[in-house]
C-alpha positions as CSV (number, residue, x, y, z in Angstrom):
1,X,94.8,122.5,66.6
2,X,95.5,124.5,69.7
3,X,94.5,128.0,67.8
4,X,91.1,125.8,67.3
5,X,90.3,124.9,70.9
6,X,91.1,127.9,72.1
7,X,88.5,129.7,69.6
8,X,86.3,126.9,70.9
9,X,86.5,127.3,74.6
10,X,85.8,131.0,74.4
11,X,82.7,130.9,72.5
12,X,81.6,128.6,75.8
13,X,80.3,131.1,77.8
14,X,81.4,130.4,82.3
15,X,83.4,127.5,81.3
16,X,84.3,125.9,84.3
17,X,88.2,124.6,85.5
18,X,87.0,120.7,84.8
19,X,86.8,122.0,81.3
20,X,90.3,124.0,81.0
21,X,91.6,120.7,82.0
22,X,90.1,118.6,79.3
23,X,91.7,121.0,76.7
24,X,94.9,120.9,78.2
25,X,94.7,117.2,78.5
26,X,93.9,117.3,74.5
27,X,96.3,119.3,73.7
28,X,99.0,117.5,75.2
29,X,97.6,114.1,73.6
30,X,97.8,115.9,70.4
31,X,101.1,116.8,70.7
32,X,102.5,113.4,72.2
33,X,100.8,112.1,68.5
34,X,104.1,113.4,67.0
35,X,106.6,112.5,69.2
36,X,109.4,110.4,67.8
37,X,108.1,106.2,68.0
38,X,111.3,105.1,69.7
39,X,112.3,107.5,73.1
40,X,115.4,107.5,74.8
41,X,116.2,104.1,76.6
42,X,115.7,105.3,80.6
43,X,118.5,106.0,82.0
44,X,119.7,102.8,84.8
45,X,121.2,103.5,88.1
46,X,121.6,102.3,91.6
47,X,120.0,103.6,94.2
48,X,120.8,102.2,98.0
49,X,118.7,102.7,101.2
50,X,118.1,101.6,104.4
51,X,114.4,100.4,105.5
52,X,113.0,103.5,106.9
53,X,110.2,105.9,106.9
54,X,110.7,107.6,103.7
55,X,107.2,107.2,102.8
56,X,107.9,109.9,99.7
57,X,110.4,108.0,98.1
58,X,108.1,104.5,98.6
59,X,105.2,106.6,96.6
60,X,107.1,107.7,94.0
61,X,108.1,104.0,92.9
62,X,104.7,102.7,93.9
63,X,103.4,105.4,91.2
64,X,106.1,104.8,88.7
65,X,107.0,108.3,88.5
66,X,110.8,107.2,87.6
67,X,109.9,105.2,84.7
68,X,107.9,108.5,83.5
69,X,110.8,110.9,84.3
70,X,113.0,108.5,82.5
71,X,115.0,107.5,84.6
72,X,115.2,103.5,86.0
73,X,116.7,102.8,89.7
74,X,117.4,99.4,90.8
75,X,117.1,99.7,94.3
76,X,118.4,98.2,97.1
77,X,116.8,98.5,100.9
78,X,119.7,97.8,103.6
79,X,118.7,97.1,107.4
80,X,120.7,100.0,108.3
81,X,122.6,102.8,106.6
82,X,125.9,100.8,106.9
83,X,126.3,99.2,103.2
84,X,125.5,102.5,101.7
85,X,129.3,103.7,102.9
86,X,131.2,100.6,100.9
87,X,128.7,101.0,98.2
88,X,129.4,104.7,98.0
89,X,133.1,103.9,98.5
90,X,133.1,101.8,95.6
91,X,131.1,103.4,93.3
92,X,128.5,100.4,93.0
93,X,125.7,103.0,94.4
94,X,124.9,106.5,92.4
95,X,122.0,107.9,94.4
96,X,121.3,107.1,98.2
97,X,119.0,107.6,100.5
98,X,119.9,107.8,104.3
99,X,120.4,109.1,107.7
100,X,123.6,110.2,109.6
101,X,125.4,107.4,107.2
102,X,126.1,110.6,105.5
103,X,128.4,112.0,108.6
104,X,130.2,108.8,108.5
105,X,130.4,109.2,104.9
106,X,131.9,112.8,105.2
107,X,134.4,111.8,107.9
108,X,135.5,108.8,106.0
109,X,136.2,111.3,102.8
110,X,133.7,109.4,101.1
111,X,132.4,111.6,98.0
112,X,128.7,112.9,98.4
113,X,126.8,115.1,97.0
114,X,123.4,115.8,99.6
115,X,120.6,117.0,97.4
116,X,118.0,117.4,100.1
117,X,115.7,116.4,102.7
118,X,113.8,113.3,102.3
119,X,112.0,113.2,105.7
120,X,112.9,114.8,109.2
121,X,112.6,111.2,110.9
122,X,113.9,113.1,114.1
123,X,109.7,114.0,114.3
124,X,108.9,110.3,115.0
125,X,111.9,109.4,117.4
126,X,111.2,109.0,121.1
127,X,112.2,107.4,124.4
128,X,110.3,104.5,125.0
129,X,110.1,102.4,128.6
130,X,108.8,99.9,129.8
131,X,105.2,98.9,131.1
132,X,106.2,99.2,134.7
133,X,108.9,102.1,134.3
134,X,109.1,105.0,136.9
135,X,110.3,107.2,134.4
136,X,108.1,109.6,133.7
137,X,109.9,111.9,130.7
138,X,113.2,112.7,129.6
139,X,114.4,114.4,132.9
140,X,114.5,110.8,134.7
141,X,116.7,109.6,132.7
142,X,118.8,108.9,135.4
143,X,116.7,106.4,136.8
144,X,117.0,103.7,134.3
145,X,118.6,101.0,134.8
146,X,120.0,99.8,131.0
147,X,118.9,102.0,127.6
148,X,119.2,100.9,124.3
149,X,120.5,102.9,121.6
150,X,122.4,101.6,119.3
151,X,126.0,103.3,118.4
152,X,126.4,105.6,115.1
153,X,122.5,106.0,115.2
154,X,120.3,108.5,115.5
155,X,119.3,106.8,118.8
156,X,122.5,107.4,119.9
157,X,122.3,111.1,119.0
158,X,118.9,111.2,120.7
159,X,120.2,109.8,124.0
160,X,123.3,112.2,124.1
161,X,121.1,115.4,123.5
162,X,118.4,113.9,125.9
163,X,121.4,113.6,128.6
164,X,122.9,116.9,128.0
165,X,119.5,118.4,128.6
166,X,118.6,116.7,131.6
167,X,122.2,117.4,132.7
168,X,122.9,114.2,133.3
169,X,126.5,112.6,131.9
170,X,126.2,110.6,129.5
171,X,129.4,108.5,130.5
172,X,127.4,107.6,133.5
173,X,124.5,106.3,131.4
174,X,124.2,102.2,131.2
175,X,123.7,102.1,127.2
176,X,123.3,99.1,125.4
177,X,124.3,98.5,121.7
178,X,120.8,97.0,120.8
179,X,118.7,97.5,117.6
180,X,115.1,99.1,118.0
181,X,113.9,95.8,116.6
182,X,114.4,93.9,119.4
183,X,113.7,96.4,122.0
184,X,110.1,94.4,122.6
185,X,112.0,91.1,123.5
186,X,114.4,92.9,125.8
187,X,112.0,95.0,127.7
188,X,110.0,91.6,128.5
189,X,113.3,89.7,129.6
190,X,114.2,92.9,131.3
191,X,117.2,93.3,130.0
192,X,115.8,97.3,129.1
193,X,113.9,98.9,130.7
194,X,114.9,102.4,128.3
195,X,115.4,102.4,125.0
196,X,115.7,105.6,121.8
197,X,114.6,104.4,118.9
198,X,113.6,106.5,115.1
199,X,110.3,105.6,113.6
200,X,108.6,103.2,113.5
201,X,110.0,101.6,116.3
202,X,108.3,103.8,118.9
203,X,104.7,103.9,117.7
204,X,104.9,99.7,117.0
205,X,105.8,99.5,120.9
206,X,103.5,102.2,121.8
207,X,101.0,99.5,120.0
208,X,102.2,96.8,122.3
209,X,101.6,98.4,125.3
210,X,104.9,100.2,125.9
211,X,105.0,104.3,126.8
212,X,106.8,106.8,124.8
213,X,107.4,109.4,127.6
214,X,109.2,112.1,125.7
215,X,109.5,112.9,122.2
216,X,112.9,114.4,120.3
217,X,111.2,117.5,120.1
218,X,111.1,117.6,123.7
219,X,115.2,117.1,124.2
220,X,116.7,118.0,121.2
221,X,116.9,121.3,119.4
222,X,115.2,122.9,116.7
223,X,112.9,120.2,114.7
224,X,115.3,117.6,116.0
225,X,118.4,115.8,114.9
226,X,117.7,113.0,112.6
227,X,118.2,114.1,109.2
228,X,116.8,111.6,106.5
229,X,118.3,112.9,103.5
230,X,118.9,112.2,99.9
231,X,122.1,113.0,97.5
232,X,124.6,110.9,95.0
233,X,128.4,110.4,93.9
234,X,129.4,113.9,92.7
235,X,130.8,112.0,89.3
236,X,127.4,110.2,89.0
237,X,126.2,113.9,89.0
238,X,128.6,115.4,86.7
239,X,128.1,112.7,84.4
240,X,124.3,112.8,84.3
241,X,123.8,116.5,85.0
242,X,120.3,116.9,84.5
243,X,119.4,114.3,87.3
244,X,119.2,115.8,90.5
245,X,116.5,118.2,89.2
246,X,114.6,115.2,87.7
247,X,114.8,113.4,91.2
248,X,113.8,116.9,92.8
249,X,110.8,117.0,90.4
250,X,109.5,113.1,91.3
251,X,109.6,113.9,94.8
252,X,107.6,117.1,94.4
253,X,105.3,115.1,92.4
254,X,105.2,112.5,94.8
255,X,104.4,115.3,97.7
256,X,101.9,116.3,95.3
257,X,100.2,113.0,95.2
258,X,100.1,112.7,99.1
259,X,98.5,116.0,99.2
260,X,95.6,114.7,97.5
261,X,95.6,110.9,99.0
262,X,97.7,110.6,102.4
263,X,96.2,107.0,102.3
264,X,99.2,106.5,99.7
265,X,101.6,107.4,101.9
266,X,99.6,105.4,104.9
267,X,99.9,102.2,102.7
268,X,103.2,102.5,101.7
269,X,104.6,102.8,104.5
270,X,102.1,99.7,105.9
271,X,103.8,97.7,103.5
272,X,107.2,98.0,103.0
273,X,107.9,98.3,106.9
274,X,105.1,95.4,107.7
275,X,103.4,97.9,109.8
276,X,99.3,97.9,111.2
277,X,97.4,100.7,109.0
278,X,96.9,102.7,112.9
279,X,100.7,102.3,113.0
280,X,101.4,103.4,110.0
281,X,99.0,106.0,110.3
282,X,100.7,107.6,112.9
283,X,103.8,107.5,111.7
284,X,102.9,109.1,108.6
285,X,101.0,111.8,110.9
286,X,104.2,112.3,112.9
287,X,106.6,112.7,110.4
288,X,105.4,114.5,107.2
289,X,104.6,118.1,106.7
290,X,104.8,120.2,108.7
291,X,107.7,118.5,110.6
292,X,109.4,117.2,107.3
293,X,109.7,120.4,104.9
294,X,108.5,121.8,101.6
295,X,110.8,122.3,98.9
296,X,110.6,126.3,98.9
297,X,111.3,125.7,102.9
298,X,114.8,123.8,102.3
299,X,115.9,127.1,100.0
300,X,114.7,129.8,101.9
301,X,117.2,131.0,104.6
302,X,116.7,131.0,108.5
303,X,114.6,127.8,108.7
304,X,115.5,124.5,110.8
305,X,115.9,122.9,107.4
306,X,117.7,125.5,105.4
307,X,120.3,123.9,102.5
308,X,121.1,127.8,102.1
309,X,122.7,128.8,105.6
310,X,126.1,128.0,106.2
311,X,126.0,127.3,110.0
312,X,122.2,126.8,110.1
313,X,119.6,124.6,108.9
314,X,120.9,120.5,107.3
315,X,124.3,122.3,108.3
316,X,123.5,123.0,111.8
317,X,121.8,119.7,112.4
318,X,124.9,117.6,110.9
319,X,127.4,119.2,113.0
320,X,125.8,118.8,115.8
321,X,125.5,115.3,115.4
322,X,128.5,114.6,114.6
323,X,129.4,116.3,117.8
324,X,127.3,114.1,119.8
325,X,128.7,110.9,117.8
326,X,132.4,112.3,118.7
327,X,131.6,112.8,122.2
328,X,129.9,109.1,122.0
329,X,132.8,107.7,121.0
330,X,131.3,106.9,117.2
331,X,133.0,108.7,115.1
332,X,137.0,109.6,115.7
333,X,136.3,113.9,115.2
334,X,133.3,115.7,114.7
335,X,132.9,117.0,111.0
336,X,134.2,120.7,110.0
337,X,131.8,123.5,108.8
338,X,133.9,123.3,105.7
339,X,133.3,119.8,105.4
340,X,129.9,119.8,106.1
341,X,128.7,123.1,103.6
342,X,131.4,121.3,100.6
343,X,128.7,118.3,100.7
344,X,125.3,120.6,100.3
345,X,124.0,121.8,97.1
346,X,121.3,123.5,97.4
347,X,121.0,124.0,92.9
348,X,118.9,121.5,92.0
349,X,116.1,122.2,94.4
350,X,116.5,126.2,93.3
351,X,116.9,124.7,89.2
352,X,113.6,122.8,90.0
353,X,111.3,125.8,91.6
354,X,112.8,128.1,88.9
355,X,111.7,125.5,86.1
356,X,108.4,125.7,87.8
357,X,107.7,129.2,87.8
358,X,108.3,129.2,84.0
């Protein structure tokens, strides 16, 4: 049948792309005629998350694309990265998808296996004040009176980069333990008048009214240091071997979707995080590509997000905050190198672009 079309198409003469398409298309259709009746039963999994904006992963189940790469994940969306530790712990979650939980994962001994980047939410984190704040950026720091940012968080990363580069200490810092969420109610009572907080925290006060004076990018270095990141038990992996290239190829399939229509990504975002479609917007505008990278990016060597470098890249970025979260008080050390590079496995993403080549 293929032998057919083929002889078909060339006796068209200038056929256009629309057309190759249409033959491909049949062929495929053809040859799905003879697949076997009954497929494989899709494989079932848990996947854990916190609430966040990982706008990818929110398309690729809005699309179904696990259902068509066979796989089924019963999710579960957390307020904060917190449960995914026990869950790991326990083995009652296989796949998660997270922030720094991961360095509290690693310095708890907690087996994980970090595929790769799901978005660099460090793009959308700033310092927001209040209406009637003196503080004009970063530098003034100093100035404020009470800042929230909450501990083990990226916030808390933010604010002790932000204080090492306005040289200020962070000891001497009034911080208080306070979720982003309720930033709005404690600026009004006063109780804040600072606050660090990932997205979309900042751009649903900067709706409100509030100011974000400085962005992460303007305190913290490289593309920032708030890793969103996703990876698995190492036995669920050894088990199901062939499943971290199938979640690498939904998520390129998912990028590939957003390329045509960011609106997806816009509306997913608006709905699972309740958000305005300008907030959202700007989120979305904030934290995908070029701030959140491609997969060719996360195995090349020498960028900010390189899986590949041993002290650079997702390596360089989780040691340093785990640093910060040692210095903070967070975390008890600060991770190894050896710790850190054990937990990165760059093969599935380099399995998948091979595959693709082919």
């Amino acid at each position: 049948m293929k032998q057919k079309m083929n002889d078909f198409k060339h006796r068209i003469p200038g056929r256009s792309r629309w057309l190759d398409r249409f033959f491909q298309a049949a062929v495929l259709l053809a040859g799905a005629a003879v697949l076997p009746a009954h497929a494989a039963e899709p494989l079932k999994f848990t996947w854990g998350a916190p609430t966040a904006d990982y706008y990818a992963l929110y398309v690729a189940i809005d699309q179904g694309l696990f259902k068509e790469a066979g796989l089924d994940p019963e999710f579960h969306f957390f307020p904060t990265g917190a449960p995914l530790l026990a869950g790991l712990k326990s083995g009652s979650i296989d796949v998660v998808t997270t922030g720094l939980a991961t360095v509290f994962a690693l310095g708890q001994g907690i087996p994980l296996t970090l595929i790769g980047w799901e978005t660099n939410t460090a793009a959308g984190e700033g310092l927001v004040v209040s209406k009637d704040s003196p503080i004009r950026d970063y530098r003034d720091i100093a100035q404020a009176k009470a800042i929230g940012a909450p501990a083990g968080t990226c916030a808390q990363v933010a604010l002790g980069l932000l204080a090492r580069k306005a040289g200020v200490d962070y000891k001497s810092l009034n911080v208080v333990n306070i979720a982003p969420p309720l930033y709005a109610n404690s600026f009004r009572s006063k109780a804040l008048d600072a606050g660090l907080g990932w997205a979309p925290y900042p751009q649903v006060l900067q709706e409100q009214g509030y100011k974000v004076v400085s962005w992460d990018a303007d305190y913290a270095p490289g593309e920032g240091v708030c890793p969103s990141l996703y990876g698995a038990r190492p036995e669920f992996l050894k088990t199901h071997p062939d499943v971290g290239v199938r979640l690498v190829r939904i998520r390129a399939r998912a990028l590939a979707l957003i390329e045509q229509n960011p609106q997806l990504a816009i509306d997913a975002l608006a709905k699972r995080l309740s958000l305005s479609q300008p907030v959202a917007k700007e989120v979305y505008a904030r934290v995908s590509h070029p701030s959140t990278p491609t997969l060719e990016q996360e195995v090349a060597p020498g960028t900010p997000w390189s899986l590949v470098d041993g002290q650079g890249g997702l390596a360089k970025t989780l040691y340093i905050a785990s640093e910060i979260l040692h210095e903070t008080g967070s975390i008890p050390a600060a991770l190894s190198w050896e710790q850190i590079q054990a937990a990165i496995d760059p093969s599935y993403i380099q399995r998948y672009l091979k595959e693709a080549k082919q």
